[in-house]
C-alpha positions in Angstrom: -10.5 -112.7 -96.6 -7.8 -111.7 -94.3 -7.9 -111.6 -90.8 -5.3 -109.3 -88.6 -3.7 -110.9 -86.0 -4.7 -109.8 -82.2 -2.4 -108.4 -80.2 -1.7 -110.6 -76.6 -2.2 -108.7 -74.0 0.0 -110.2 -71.4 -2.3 -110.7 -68.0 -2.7 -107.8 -65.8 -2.9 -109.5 -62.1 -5.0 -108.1 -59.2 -2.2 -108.1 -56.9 -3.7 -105.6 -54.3 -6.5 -108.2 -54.1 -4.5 -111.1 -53.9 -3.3 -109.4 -51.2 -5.8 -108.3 -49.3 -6.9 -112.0 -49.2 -4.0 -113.2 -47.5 -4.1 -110.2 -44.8 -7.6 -111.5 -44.1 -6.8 -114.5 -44.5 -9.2 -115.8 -46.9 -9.9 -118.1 -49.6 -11.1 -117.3 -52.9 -13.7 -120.0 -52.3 -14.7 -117.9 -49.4 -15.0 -114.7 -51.3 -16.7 -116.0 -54.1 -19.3 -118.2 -51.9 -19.9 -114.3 -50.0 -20.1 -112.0 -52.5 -21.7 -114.6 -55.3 -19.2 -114.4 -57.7 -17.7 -117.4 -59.4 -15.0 -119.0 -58.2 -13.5 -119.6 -61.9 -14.6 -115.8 -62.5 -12.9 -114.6 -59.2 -9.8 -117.0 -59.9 -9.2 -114.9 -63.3 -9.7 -111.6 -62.2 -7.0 -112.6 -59.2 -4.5 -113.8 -62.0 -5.5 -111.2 -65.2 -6.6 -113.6 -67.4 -7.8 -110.6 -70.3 -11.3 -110.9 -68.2 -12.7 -107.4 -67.9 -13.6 -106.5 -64.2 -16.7 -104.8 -64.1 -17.0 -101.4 -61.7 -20.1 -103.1 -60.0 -17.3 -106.0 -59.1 -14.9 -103.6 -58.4 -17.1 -101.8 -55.9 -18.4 -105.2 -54.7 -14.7 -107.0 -54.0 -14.0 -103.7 -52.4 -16.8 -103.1 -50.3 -16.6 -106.7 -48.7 -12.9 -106.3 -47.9 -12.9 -103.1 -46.9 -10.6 -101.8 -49.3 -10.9 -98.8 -51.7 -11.3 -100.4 -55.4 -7.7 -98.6 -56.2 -6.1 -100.5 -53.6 -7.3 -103.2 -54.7 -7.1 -103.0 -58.4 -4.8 -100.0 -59.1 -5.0 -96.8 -60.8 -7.0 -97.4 -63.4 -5.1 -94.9 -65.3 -1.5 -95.7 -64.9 -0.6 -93.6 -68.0 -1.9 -90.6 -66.8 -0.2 -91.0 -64.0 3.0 -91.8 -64.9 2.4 -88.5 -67.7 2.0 -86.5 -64.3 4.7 -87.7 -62.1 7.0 -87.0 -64.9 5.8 -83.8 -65.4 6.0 -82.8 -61.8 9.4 -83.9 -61.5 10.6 -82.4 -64.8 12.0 -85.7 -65.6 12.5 -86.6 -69.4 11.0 -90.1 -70.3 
């Protein structure tokens, strides 16, 4: 039996949240003692380690720094977006 390879998905890092730690200036310890996630689960979601970030998260990170969840985690729909823009501006991509 033959298995097909996985593509790698090169990490996807929660920049806007990294971010929004330093403004406040807080530790990741500190966020994950608050909002009761853990700190090796908060620490991949930070760096886009290929761990899923569930909405209730989302909504939870976002509601305890007083962020929307797209500034924090991005448009969730980049292509769409980037579909749009070009659209909008007539540009060819």
């Amino acid at each position: 039996m033959t298995t097909t390879p996985q593509k790698h998905r090169p990490p996807r890092p929660a920049v806007g949240l990294k971010i929004a730690l330093l403004e406040r200036k807080l530790t990741q310890r500190q966020v994950a003692f608050d909002t009761r996630l853990g700190e090796v689960r908060l620490s991949n979601i930070i760096r886009g380690h290929g761990v899923p970030v569930t909405v209730a998260e989302q909504r939870l990170l976002a509601k305890y720094l007083r962020r929307t969840r797209k500034q924090l985690f991005g448009d969730p729909r980049p292509a769409r977006r980037v579909a749009a823009l070009v659209a909008e501006r007539g540009v060819v991509a």
